[in-house]
GUBADO-717105 format. One record per residue (C-alpha): residue in three letters; x, y, z. Coordinates in steps of 0.2 Angstrom, whole numbers, plus 2048, in hexadecimal, padded with zeros to 3 digits. Example, Ala and Ser with C-alpha at 12.3 -4.5 7.8 and 13.67 -1.06 7.14 Angstrom:
# GUBADO-717105
ALA83E7EA827;SER8447FB824;
***
This chain:
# GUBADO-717105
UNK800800800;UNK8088117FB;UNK802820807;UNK80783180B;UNK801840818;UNK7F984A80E;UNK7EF8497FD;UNK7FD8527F2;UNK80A8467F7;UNK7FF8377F2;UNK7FC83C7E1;UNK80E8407E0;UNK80E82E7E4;UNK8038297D8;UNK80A8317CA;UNK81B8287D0;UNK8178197D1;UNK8088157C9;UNK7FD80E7D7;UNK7F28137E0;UNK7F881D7F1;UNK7EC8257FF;UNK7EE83180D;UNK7F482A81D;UNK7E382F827;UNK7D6825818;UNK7E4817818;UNK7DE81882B;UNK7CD81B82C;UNK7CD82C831;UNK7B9831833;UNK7C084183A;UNK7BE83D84B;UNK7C382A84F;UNK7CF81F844;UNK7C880E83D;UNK7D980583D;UNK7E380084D;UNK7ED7F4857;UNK7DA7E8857;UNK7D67ED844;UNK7E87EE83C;UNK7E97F182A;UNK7EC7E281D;UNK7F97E3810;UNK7FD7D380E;UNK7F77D47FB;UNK7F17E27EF;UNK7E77DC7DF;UNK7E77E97D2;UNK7D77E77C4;UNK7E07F37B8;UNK7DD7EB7A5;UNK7DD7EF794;UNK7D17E7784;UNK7DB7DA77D;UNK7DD7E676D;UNK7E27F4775;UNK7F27F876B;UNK8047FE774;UNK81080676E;UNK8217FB76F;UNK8327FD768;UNK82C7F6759;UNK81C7FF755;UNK8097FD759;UNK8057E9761;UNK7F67E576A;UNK7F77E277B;UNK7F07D377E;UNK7FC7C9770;UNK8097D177B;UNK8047CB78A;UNK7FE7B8783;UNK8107B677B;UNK8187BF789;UNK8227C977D;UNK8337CD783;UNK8307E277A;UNK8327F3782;UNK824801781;UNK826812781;UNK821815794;UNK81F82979A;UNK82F8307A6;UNK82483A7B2;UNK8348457B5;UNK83684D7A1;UNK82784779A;UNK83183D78F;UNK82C82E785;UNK83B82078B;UNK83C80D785;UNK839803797;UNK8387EE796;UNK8287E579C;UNK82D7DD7AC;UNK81B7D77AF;UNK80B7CE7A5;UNK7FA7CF7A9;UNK7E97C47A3;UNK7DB7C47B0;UNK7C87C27AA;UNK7C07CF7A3;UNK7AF7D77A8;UNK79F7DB7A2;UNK7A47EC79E;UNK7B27F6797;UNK7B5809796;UNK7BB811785;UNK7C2822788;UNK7C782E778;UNK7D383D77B;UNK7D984D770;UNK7D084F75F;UNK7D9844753;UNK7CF83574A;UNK7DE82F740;UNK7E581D742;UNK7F4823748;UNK7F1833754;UNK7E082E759;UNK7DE82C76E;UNK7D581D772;UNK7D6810780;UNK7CA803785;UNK7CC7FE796;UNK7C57F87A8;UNK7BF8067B3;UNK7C98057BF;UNK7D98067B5;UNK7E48177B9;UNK7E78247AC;UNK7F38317AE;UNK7EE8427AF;UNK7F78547B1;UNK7F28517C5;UNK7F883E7C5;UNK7F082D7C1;UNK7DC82C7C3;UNK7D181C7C1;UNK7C681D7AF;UNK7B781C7B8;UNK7BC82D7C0;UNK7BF8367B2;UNK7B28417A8;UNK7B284A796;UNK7BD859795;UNK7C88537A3;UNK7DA85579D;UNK7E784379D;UNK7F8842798;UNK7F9839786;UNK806837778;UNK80784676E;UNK80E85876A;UNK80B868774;UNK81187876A;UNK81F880777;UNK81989377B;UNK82589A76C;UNK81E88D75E;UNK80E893764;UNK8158A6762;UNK81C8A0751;UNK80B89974C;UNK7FE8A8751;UNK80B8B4747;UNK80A8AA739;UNK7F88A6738;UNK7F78BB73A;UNK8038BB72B;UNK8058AE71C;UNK80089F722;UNK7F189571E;UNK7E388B728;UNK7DC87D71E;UNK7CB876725;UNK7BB871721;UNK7AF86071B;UNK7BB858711;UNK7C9856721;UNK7C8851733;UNK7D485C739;UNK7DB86E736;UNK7EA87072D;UNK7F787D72F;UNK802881721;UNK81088D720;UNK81489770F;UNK8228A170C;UNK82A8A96F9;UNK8398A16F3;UNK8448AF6F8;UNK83D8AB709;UNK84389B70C;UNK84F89F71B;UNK8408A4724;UNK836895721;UNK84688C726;UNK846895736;UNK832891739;UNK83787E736;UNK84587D742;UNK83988774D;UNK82987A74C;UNK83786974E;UNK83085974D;UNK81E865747;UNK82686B738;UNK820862728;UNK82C85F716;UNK82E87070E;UNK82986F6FE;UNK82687A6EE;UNK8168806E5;UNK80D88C6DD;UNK80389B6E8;UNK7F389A6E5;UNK7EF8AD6E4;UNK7FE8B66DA;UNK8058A26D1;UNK8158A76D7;UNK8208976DB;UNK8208966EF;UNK82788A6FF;UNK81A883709;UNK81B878719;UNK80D871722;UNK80E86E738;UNK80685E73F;UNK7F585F747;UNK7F585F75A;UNK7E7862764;UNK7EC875767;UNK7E9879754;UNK7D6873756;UNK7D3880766;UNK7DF88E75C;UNK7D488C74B;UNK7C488F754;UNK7CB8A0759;UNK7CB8A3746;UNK7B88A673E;UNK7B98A572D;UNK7B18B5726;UNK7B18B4712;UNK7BC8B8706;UNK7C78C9703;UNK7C78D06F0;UNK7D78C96EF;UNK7D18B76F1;UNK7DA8B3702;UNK7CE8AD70D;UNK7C98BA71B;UNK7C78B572F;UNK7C48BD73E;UNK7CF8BB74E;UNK7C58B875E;UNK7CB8C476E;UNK7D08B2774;UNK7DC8B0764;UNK7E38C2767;UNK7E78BE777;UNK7F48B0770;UNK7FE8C1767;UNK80D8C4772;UNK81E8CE76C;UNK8248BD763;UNK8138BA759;UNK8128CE754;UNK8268CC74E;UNK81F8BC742;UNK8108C773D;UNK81A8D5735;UNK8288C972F;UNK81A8BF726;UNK8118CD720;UNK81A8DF724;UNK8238EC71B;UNK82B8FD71E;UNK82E90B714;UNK842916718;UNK845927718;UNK85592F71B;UNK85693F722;UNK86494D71F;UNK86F94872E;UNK86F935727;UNK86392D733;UNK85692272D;UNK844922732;UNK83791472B;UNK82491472C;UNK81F90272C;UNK80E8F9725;UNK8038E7729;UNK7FC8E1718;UNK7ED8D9721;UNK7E18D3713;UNK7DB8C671D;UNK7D08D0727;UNK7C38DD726;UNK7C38F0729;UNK7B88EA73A;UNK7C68DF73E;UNK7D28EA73B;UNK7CC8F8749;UNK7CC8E9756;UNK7DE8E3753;UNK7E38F5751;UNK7DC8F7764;UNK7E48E876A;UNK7F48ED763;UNK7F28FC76C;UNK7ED8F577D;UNK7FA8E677D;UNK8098EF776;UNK807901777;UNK804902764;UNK7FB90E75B;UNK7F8909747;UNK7EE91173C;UNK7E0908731;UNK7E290F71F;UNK7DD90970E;UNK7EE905702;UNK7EF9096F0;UNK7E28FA6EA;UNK7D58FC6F9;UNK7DB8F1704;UNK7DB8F4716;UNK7EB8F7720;UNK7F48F972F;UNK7FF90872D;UNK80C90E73C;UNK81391F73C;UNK82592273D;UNK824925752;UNK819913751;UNK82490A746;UNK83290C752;UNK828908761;UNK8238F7756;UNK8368F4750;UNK83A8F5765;UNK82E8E8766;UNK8368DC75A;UNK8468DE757;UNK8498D1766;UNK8418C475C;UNK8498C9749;UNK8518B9744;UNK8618BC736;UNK8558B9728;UNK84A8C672B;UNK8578D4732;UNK8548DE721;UNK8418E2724;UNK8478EC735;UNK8578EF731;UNK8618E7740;UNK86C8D9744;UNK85F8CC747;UNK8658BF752;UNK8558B3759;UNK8548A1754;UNK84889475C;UNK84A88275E;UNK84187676B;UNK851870776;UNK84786077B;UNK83785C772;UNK82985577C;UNK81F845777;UNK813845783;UNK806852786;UNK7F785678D;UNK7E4855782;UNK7D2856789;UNK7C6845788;UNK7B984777E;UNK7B1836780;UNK7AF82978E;UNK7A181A789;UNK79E80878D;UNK7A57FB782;UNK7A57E5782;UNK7B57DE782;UNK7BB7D7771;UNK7C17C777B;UNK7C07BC78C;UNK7CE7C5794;UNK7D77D6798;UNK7E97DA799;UNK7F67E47A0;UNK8097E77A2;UNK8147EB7AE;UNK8237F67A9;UNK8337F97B1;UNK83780B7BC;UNK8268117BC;UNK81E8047C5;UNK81F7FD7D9;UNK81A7EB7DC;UNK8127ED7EF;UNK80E7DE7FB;UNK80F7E180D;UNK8197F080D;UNK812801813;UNK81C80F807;UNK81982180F;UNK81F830809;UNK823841810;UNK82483A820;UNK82F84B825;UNK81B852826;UNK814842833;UNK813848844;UNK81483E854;UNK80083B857;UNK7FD835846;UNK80D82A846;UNK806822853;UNK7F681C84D;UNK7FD81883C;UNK80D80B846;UNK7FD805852;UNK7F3800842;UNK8017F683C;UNK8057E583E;UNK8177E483F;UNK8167D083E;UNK8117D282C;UNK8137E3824;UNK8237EE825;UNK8257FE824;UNK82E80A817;UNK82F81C81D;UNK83482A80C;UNK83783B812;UNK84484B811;UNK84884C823;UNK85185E81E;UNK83E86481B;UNK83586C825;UNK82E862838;UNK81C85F837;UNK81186C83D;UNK80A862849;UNK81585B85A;UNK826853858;UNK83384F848;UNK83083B846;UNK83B839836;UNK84A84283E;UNK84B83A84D;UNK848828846;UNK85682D83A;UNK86283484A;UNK85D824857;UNK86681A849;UNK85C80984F;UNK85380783C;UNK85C80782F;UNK85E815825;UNK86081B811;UNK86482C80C;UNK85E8307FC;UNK86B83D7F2;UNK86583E7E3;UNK85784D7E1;UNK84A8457D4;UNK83F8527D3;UNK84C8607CF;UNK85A85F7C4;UNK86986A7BF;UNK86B87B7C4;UNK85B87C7D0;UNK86186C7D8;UNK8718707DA;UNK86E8827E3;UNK8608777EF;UNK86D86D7F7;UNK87987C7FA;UNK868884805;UNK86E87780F;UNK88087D811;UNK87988F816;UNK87C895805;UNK87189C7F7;UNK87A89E7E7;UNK8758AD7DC;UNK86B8AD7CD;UNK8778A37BF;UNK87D8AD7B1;UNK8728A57A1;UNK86D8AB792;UNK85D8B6796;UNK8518AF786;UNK85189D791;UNK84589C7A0;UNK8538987AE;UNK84F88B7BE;UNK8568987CB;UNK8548AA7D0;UNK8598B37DD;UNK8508C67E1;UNK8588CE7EE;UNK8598E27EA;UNK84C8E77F4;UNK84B8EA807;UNK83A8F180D;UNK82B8E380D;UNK81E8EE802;UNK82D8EF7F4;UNK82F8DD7F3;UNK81D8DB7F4;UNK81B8E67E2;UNK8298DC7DD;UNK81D8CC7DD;UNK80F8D27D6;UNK81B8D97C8;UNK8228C77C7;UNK80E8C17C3;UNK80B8CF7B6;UNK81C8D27AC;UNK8268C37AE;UNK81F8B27B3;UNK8148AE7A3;UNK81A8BB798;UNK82C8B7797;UNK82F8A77A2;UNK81E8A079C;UNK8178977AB;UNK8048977AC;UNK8038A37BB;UNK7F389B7C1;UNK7F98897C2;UNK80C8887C0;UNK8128957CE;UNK8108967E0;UNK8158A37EA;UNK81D89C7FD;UNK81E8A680B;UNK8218A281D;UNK8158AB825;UNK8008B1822;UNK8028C1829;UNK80B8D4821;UNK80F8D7812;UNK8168C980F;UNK80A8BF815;UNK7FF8B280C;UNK7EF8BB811;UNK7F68CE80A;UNK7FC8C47FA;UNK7EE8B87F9;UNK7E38C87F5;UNK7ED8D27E9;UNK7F18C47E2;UNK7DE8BF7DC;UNK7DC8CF7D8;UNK7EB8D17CA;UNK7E78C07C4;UNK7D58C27C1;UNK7D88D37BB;UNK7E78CB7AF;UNK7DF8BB7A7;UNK7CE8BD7AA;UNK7CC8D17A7;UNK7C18D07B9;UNK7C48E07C4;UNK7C38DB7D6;UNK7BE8E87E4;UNK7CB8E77F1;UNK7C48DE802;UNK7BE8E580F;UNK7CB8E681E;UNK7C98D882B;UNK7C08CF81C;UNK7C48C2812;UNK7C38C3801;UNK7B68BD7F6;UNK7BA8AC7ED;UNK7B48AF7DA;UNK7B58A37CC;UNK7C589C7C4;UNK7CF8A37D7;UNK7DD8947DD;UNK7D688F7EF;UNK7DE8827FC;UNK7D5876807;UNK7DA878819;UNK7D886A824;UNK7D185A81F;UNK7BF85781B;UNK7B684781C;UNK7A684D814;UNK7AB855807;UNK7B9846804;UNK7C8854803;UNK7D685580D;UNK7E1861814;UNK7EF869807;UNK7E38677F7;UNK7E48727EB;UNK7D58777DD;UNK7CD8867D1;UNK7BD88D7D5;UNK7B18897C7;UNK79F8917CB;UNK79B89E7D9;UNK78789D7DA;UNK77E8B07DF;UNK7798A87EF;UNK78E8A47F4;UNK78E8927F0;UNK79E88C7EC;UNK7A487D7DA;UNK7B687B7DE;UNK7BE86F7D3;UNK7CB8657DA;UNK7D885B7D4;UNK7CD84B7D3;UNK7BB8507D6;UNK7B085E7D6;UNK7A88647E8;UNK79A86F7E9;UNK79987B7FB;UNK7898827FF;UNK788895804;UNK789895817;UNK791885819;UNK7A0882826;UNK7A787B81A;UNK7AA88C811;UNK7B489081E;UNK7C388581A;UNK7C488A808;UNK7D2898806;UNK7DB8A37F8;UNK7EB8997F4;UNK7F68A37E9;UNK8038A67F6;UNK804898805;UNK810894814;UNK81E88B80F;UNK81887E81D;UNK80987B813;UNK810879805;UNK819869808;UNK816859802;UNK8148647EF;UNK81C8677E0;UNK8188777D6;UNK82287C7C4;UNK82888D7CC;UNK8288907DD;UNK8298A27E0;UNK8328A37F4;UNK8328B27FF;UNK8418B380B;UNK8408C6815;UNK8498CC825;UNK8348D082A;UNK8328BE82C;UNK8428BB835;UNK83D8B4843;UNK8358A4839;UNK8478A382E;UNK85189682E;UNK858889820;UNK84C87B820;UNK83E88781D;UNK84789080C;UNK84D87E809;UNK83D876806;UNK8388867FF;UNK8438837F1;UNK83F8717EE;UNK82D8737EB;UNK8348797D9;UNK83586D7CD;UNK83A8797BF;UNK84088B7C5;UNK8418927D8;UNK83F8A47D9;UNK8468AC7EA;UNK8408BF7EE;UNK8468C77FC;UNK8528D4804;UNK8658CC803;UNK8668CE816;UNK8558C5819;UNK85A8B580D;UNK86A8B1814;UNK8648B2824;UNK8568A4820;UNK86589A819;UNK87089C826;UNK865896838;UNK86488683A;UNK856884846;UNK84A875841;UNK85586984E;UNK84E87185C;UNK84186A85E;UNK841863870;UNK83B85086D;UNK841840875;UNK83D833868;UNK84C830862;UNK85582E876;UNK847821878;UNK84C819868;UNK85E81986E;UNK85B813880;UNK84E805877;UNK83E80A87D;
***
């Protein structure tokens, strides 16, 4: 049986291991109030029988291509399969270690994902309801799982620059191909033959998307042309929905309209594409030599109508101010004024590749290509029906590293966050005859926040047997590297890198007064965090403090915090709360459970989005794997909070993409390394300390979490 303290940690487990992993008070029993296991009702694990099965012609993917899983299993074929490394995504080649045949029932689930039909792409799996399908939250049974929920499948995501290539382009000169005759939109990317360095850049830029280049003729001027067409993912579908057809301009190119959801996609890369694809300037040279240029959009895809709303976007997104004028023929334009075209050439020249350094006379320098390119992404299912099965039987496999075989052990981990009560009851409802006991946990974490520090003192009584674990699995390189020297009492500075790469750690000590590094945050979550390290500031970034009250604090954070991201990605002004108040929880706000709860069948450290608000306060807070409804009035109200800053003590036992960690001489009585340690390591990708320099070293430097004043481990010792 696989356990952990708190909710998180378990589907941390689950998305390890691949089994099935609980919280250490349901393992128990915990009604709330009483436990159901003890020394008179210990729990059994002497065997653990998993129904997980596939339809005997359910295909999987082995070294050798597409074989159906039941021949694999009936001639216990001695193949790898491509198996998922929950560490980089990465499709890996892992050996069968295991084959499975049990009977199969009545009834089977078949689950479709992402949008394509085709042989080869199309998502479909036929299996028993209760086998686990990873998810972006970790593994859930298919009986849990509803349409529009997100898994984890094999695929292609665009990276945040190929999508910035591809709204440019489809701006500028490149094509959309739908309708009756295909299942799926196709992007195609047409450039002049003179232009064949930039399509050459697109095509290192897309990777593995990028199609065969190939020659034609265009099919509005007959001019000979280089087209290349990108494979379908499922994010071409949601961006071509953003593109309503709307007739046909006198040229013959076919017009469209961009949805304000599509111009929302335009950031300083896509406008750069735009006018490479489709922009030209005029020069003029005045008497003292310098030169000035007035630059122009050919933009006969859209209407006059159109026109005005992109004109205003440009304006409210970039500071831009174009003109809408007619050219020569009658064709609407976007004209900018010499003082505009050097506002719009600022804008770009960051992202002018060599190719293109004659259309803005510069030393273009940018280049794109995908460092490691992803196989497994994320679609949406868009299915789930009952199916017979095709034969008697249902199979499955068993492949190496990403799977624990568990009989008789208990497998906890975290244990740094048990405290003494609930150690208890879990070692009174074990049978140490028959089970043993395997304790995982960072003893240089943070003590529980309950009584006592039990993995440090079974770790320093020396009577158990003992294995330190070195090697960081959930960071690596640079951001691991600087996590261990925490633990020395230093934190190195930000590295030098080169600034167009999202680094893994920064350090942000200039400021000294609290409000200062306050506005520093909230600066973080509107310039810097999406826009140029693109991390989804909503569900990728966590700001940790280690205190609720001040500046600070997670309660002063928490509410300017809901109020710049609602304002930012849902264009929703808050009004501030009233003092003494706390704030209102509105729709799409990130919100914490705070203790556990047995009704509602969420525990303590689960994390979720608000989905509906009713008029009369009630609450549809989506968790990570259910939905719970809270009526208006409800105790239960009571411990739902705002959680886009928490204590660092809560959040152990979690792993966040970017963990944004404050460290100020305001909170030095709470300093000391273990908390900035464990901090740091809920990062898996980048760790952002702000601060005064004063204040971070301090945190580094006391070593306080062995003070605690316990006596388990002389007990231990003495062999009590």
């Amino acid at each position: 049986m696989l356990c952990a303290p708190t909710g998180k940690a378990a589907k941390r487990i689950e998305e390890a291991t691949g089994r099935e992993a609980s919280t250490i008070h349901r393992l128990l029993g915990f009604n709330g109030k009483t436990y159901a296991r003890d020394s008179q009702n210990p729990i059994s694990a002497d065997v653990v029988v998993v129904d997980e099965c596939f339809d005997h012609n359910q295909c999987v993917l082995t070294e050798y291509g597409w074989d159906y899983i039941g021949r694999v299993v009936n001639q216990r074929k001695d193949v790898r399969v491509w198996s998922r490394d929950p560490e980089t995504g990465l499709l890996q080649l892992r050996p069968i270690i295991r084959w499975l045949k049990h009977p199969a029932p009545d009834r089977l689930l078949k689950i479709t994902a992402g949008r394509s039909r085709s042989t080869r792409h199309a998502r479909v799996i036929r299996c028993t309801p209760d086998h686990k399908i990873l998810t972006p939250y970790g593994y859930r049974r298919a009986s849990d799982l509803r349409i529009g929920e997100e898994i984890v499948v094999r695929g292609h995501r665009f990276t945040p620059e190929q999508r910035s290539i591809l709204v440019g382009s489809l701006l500028g000169d490149a094509g959309l191909y739908r309708g009756e005759a295909r299942s799926s939109p196709q992007v195609v990317l047409v450039h002049g033959e003179k232009q064949s360095d930039y399509l050459d850049f697109k095509r290192k830029a897309f990777g593995t998307l990028a199609g065969k280049v190939r020659a034609s003729k265009s099919g509005y001027s007959g001019d000979d042309v280089l087209h290349m067409s990108l494979a379908v993912n499922d994010e071409t579908y949601d961006i071509s929905k953003e593109m309503v057809l709307n007739g046909k301009h006198p040229s013959g190119r076919r017009r469209w309209s961009p949805t304000n959801r599509f111009l929302e996609m335009v950031d300083e890369l896509a406008l750069a594409i735009w006018y490479f694809d489709n922009g030209s300037s005029g020069e003029r040279t005045l008497k003292d030599g310098t030169k000035r240029y007035s630059a122009t959009l050919h933009t006969q895809r859209f209407s006059k109508a159109d026109l005005y709303r992109i004109a205003e976007f440009l304006n409210i997104r970039f500071g831009l101010s174009p003109s809408v004028r007619p050219d020569s023929r009658g064709y609407w334009i976007l004209v900018f004024n010499t003082e505009e075209t050097e506002k719009l050439f600022d804008i770009i020249r960051p992202y002018t590749p060599a190719c293109m350094s004659r259309k803005i006379d510069t030393d273009g320098r940018y280049s794109y290509q995908p460092s490691v390119e992803q196989d497994t992404c994320v679609a949406r299912i868009q299915e789930i029906e009952q199916c017979e099965p095709s034969q008697a039987h249902v199979y499955d496999i068993e492949v190496a590293d990403f799977h624990n075989y568990v009989a008789g052990n208990i497998i906890v981990s975290n244990c740094s966050m048990i405290d003494v009560p609930l150690a208890w009851h879990l070692f009174q409802a074990i049978d140490l005859d028959r089970t043993s006991v395997v304790l995982v946990g960072d003893h240089n974490q943070l003590p529980p926040v309950g009584p006592g520090n039990i993995l440090r003192d079974l770790i320093d009584s020396k009577v158990l047997p003992t294995t330190i674990l070195d090697d960081i699995v959930r960071q690596a390189g640079i951001l691991k590297e600087n996590s261990m020297a925490i633990l020395k009492g230093e934190v190195p500075k930000t590295p030098q890198r080169d600034t167009s790469l999202r680094g893994a750690w920064y350090v942000c000590d200039q400021h000294t007064d609290a409000d200062r590094v306050q506005r520093f945050v909230l600066d973080l979550f509107e310039h810097t965090l999406s826009e140029k390290l693109g991390f989804d500031i909503l569900r990728d970034v966590q700001v940790l403090t280690p205190t609720h009250k001040g500046p600070l604090g997670t309660v002063e954070l928490n509410t300017k915090l809901q109020r710049l991201i609602q304002r930012k990605l849902w264009n929703h002004d808050v009004p501030p709360a009233q003092p003494g108040k706390r704030p209102k929880l509105l729709i799409n706000d990130k919100v914490i459970q705070t203790r556990n709860n047995y009704d509602l069948g969420v525990m303590n450290g689960a994390m979720g989005i608000v989905r509906s608000v009713s008029v009369d306060g009630s609450l549809t807070i989506e968790f990570e794997d259910k939905m719970v409804h809270i009526e208006a009035g409800s105790p239960h109200r009571g411990d739902i909070q705002l959680a886009y800053a928490l204590t660092i003590h809560k959040s152990q036992g979690s792993e966040f993409p970017c963990s944004v960690v404050i460290a100020h001489k305001s909170h030095s009585f709470m300093h000391h390394r273990n908390l900035l340690y464990t901090g740091v390591t809920r990062a898996s990708r980048t760790a952002i300390i702000v601060g005064d320099h004063w204040g971070i070293a301090n945190c580094a430097k006391r070593v306080q979490v062995d003070a605690r004043k316990t006596f388990l481990s002389l007990l231990l010792a003495g062999g009590t």
